[in-house]
TIRO-2110 file (N, C-alpha, C; in Angstrom, 1 decimal):
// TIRO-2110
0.8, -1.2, 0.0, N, 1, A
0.0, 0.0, 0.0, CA, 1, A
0.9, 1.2, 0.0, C, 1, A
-0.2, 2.7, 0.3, N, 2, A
1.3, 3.8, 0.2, CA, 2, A
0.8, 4.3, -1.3, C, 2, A
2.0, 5.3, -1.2, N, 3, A
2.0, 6.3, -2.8, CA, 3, A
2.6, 5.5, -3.6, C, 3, A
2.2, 4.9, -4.7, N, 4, A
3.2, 4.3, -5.1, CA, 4, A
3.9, 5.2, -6.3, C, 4, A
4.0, 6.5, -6.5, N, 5, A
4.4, 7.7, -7.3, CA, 5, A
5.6, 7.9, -6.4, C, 5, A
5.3, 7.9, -5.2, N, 6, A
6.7, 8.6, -4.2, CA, 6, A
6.4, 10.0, -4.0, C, 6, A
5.1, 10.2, -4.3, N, 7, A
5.1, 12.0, -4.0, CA, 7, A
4.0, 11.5, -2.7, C, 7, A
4.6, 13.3, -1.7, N, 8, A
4.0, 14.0, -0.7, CA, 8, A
2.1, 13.4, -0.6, C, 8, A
1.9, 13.0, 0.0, N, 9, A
0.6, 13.3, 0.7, CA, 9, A
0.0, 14.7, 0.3, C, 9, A
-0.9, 14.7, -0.3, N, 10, A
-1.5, 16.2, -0.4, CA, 10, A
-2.3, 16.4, 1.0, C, 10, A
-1.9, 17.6, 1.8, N, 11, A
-2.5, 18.5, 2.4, CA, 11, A
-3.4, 19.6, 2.1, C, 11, A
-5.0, 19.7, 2.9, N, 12, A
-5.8, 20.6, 2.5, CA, 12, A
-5.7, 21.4, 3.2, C, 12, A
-6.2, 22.6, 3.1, N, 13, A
-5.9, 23.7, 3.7, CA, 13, A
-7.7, 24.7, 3.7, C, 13, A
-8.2, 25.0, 4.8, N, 14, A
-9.3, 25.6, 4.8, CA, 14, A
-8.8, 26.9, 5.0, C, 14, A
-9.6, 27.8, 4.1, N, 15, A
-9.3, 29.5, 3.8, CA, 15, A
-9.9, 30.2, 5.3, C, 15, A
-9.4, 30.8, 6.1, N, 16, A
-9.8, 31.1, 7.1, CA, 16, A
-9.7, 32.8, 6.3, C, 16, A
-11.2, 33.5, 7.3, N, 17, A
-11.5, 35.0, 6.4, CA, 17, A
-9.6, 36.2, 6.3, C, 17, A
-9.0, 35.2, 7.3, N, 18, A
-7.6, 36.6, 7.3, CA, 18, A
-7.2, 36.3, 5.9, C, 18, A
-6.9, 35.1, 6.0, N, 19, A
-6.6, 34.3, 4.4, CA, 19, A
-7.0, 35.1, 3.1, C, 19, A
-8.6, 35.2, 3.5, N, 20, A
-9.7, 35.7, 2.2, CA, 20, A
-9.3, 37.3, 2.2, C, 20, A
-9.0, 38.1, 3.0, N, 21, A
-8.6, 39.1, 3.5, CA, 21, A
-7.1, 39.2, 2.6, C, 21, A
-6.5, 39.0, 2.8, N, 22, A
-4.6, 38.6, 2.3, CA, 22, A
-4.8, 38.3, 0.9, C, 22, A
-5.8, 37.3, 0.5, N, 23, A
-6.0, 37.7, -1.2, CA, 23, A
-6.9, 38.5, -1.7, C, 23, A
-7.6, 39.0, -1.1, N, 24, A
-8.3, 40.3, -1.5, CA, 24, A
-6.8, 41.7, -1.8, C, 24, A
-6.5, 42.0, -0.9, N, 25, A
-5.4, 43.0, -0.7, CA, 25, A
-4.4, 42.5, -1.4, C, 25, A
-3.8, 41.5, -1.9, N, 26, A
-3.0, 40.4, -3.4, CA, 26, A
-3.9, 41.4, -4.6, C, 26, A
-4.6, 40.9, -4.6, N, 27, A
-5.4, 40.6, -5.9, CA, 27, A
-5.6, 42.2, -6.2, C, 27, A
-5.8, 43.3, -5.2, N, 28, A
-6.4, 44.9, -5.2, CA, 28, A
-4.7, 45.6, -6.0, C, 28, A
-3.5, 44.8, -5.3, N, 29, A
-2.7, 45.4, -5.6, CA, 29, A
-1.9, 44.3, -6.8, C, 29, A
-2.8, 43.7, -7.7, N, 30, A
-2.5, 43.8, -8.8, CA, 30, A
-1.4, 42.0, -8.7, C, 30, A
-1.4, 42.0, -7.8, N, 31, A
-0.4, 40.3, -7.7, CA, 31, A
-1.1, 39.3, -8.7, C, 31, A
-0.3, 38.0, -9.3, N, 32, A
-0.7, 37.1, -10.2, CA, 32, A
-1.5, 36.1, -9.1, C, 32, A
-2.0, 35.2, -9.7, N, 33, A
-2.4, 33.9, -9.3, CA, 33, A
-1.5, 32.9, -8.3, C, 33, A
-0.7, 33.0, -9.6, N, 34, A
0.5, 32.0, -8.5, CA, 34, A
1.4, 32.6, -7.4, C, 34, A
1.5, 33.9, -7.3, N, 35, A
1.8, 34.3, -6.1, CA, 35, A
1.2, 35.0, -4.9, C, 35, A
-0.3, 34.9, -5.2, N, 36, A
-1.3, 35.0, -4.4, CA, 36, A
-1.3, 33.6, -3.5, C, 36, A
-1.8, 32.3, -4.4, N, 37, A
-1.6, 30.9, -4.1, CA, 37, A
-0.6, 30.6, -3.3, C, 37, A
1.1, 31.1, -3.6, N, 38, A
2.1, 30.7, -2.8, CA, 38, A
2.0, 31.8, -1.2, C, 38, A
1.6, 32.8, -1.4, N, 39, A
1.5, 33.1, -0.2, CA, 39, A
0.7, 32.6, 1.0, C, 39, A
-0.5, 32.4, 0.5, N, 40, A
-1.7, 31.9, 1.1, CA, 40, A
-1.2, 30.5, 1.7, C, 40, A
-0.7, 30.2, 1.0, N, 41, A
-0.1, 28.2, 1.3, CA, 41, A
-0.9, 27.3, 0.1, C, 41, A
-1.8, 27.7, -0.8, N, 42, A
-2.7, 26.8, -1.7, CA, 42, A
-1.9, 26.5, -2.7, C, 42, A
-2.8, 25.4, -3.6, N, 43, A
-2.5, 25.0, -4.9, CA, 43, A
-3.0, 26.4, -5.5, C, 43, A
-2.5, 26.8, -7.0, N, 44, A
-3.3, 27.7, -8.2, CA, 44, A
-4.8, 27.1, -8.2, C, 44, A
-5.5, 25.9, -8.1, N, 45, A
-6.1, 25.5, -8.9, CA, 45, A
-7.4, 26.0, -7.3, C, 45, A
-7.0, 25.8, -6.4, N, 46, A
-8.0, 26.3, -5.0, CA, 46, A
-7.8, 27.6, -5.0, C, 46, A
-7.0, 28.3, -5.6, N, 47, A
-7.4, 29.7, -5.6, CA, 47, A
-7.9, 30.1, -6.6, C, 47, A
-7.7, 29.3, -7.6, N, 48, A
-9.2, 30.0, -8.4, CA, 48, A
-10.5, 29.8, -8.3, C, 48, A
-10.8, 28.5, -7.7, N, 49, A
-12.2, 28.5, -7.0, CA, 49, A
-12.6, 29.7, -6.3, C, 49, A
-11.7, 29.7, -5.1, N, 50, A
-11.8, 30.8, -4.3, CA, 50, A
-12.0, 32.2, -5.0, C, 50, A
-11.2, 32.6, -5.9, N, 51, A
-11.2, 34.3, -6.7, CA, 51, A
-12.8, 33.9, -7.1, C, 51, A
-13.6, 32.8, -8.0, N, 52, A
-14.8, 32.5, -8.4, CA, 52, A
-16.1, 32.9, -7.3, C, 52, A
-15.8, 32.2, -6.1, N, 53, A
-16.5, 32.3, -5.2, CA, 53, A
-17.0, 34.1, -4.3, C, 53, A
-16.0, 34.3, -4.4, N, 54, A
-15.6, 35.7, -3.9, CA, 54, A
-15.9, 37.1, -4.8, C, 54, A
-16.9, 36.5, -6.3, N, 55, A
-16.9, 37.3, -6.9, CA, 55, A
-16.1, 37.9, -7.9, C, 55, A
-14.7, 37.0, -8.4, N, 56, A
-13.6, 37.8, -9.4, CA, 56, A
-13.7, 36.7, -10.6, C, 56, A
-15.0, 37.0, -11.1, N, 57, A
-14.9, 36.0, -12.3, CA, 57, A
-14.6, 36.9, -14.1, C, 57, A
-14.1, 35.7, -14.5, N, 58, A
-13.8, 36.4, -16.0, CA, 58, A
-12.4, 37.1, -15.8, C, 58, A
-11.6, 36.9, -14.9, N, 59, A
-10.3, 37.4, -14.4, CA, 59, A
-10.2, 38.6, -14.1, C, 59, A
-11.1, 38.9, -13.7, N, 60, A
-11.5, 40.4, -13.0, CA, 60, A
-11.0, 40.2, -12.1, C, 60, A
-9.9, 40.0, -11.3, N, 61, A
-9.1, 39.8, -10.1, CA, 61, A
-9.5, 40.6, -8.7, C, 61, A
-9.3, 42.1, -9.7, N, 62, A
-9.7, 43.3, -8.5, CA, 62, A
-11.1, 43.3, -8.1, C, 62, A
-11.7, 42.6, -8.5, N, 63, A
-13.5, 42.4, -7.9, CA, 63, A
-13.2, 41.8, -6.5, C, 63, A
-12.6, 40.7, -6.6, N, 64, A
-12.6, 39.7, -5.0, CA, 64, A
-13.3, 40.2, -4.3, C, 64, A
-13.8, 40.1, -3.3, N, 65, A
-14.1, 40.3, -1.6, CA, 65, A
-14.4, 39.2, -1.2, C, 65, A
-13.4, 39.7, 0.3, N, 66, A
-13.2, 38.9, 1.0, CA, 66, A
-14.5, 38.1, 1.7, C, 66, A
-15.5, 39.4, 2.1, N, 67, A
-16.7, 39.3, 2.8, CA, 67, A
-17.5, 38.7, 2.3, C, 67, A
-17.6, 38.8, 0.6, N, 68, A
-18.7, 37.8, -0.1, CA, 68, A
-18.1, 36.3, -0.6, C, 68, A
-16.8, 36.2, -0.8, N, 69, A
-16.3, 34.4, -0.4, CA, 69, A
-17.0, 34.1, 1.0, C, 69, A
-16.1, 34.8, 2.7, N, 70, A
-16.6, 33.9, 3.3, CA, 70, A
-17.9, 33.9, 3.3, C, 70, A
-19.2, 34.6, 2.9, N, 71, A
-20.8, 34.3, 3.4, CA, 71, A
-21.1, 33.3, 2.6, C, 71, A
-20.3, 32.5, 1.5, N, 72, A
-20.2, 32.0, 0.6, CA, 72, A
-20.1, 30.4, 0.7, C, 72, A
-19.7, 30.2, 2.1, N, 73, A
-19.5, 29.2, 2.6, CA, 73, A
-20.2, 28.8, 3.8, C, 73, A
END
């Protein structure tokens, strides 16, 4: 049994609102994807859920809020 690839265990990570907050203020000052994701601790692929949920769709990035992801959940 086991990985048989030899890679890491994926770890999830739930977005707590400071989180949603931290890529809001990323995202207002213009930061990419992947270095919003690397700060936060996520995959790219959970932070674009997240920008989706939060209201930054169609790559409207500077739309996010924070406030309308977490009621979102």
């Amino acid at each position: 049994m086991g990985n048989e690839r030899g890679a890491m265990a994926r770890k999830y990570k739930r977005l707590s609102y400071e989180d949603r907050k931290k890529i809001e203020a990323m995202c207002k000052a213009g930061n990419n994807a992947e270095a919003i994701a690397d700060a936060v601790g996520v995959h790219r692929g959970t932070l674009y859920r997240e920008l989706q949920r939060g209201g930054a769709e169609n790559g409207k990035r500077q739309q996010y809020s924070a406030e309308l992801a977490q009621r979102a959940i």
